[in-house]
N, C-alpha and C positions, 0 to 999 in steps of 0.2 A: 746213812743212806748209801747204796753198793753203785758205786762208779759208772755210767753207762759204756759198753762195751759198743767200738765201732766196729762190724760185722762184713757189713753187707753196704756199699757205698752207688749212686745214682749221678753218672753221668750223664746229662744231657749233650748231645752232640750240634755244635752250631753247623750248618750248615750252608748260609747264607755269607758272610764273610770273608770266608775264606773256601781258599779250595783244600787246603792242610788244616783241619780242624786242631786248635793244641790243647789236647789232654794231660800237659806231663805236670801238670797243676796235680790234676784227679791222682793221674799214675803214682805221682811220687807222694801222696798221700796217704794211697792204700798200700802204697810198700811198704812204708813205715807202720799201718797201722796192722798188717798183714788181713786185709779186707778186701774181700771181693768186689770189684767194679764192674759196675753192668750201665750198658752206654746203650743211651736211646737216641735215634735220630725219628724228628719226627718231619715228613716231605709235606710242608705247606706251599702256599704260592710262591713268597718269594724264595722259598727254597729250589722250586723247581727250573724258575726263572735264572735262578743263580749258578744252578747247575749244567742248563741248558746253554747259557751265556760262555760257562767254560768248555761244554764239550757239544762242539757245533754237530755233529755225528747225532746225538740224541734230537737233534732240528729237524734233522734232513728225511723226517716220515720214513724209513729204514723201521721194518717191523713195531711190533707194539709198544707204544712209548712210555707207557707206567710201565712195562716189563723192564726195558734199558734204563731207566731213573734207576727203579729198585735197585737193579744188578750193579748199578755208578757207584750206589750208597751202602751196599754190602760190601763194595769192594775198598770204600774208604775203612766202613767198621772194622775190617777182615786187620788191615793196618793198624788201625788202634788196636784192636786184639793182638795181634804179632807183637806189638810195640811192647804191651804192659807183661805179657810173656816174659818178654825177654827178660823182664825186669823185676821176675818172680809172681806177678803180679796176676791171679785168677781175673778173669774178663770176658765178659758175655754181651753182644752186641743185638739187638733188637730195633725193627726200625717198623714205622708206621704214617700210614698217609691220613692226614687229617689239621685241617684250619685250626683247630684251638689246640695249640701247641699247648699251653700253659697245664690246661684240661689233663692233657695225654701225658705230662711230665707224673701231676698230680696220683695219677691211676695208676701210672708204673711202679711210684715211690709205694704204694698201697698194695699193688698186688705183689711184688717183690720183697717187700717188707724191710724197706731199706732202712737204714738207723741214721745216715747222712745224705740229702742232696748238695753234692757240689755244682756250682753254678757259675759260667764267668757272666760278668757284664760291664758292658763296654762304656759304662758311666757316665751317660748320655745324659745329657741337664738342658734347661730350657725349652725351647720351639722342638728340638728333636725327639725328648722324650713326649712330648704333650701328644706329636706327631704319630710316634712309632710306639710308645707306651711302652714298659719295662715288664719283661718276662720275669727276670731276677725279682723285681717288686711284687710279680702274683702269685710267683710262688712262695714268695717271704709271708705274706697276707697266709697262705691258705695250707702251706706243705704240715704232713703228719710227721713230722721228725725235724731235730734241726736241718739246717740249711747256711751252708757257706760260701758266700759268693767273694770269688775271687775276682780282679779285675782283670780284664781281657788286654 
């Protein structure tokens, strides 16, 4: 049986955590595998929240506010793009507003036709996870290609 070739790789981008999202997990994977990385950010609630929280300007009703989210979140992607660049690394950055984050990972890996999701997760065990439930677990449950999640 003929080796499966990694191609085409699916970054999710956290967004909520952090205000530097660290992709150099994904990055330095697809260097090695010479695979194209393509990062999805997807703007749920507490993404916006999270976002809002860092950059008090998006608060202050100053024009239309899903337009200045967008532009926050391209202008992180645009950095992860520069980053994987630098680092020979093809990288395409796509973002999308919608609650079922897990959903919108799932339909990227699908319509992309990626051959790997990389995924961190923050290893969340007990009351926390029951609470906040694991993105890495729904998409382990349901992704069309492997999936390898890294720890955050």
């Amino acid at each position: 049986m003929p080796a499966t070739v990694v191609r085409r790789v699916l970054a999710p981008v956290e967004l909520v955590d952090t205000s530097k999202p660290d992709l150099s997990y994904a990055i330095g994977l697809c260097a090695q595998l010479r695979a194209e990385l393509i990062l999805l950010a997807v703007i749920d609630t507490p993404s916006t929240v999270a976002l809002v929280g860092r950059h008090r300007a998006l608060a202050g009703g100053r024009g239309d506010f899903d337009k200045l989210l967008l532009e926050e979140v391209q202008t992180i992607l645009q950095r992860l793009v520069d980053t994987a660049a630098g680092l020979g690394v093809k990288a395409l950055g796509h973002v999308t507003f919608d609650e079922e984050v897990e959903e919108q990972i799932l339909k990227e890996a699908l319509v992309q036709k990626v051959d790997l999701i990389v995924i961190r997760s923050a290893g969340r065990a007990g009351i926390m996870k029951a609470l906040l439930g694991s993105t890495a677990g729904e998409i382990l449950k349901a992704a069309p290609c492997p999936v390898l999640v890294a720890r955050a």
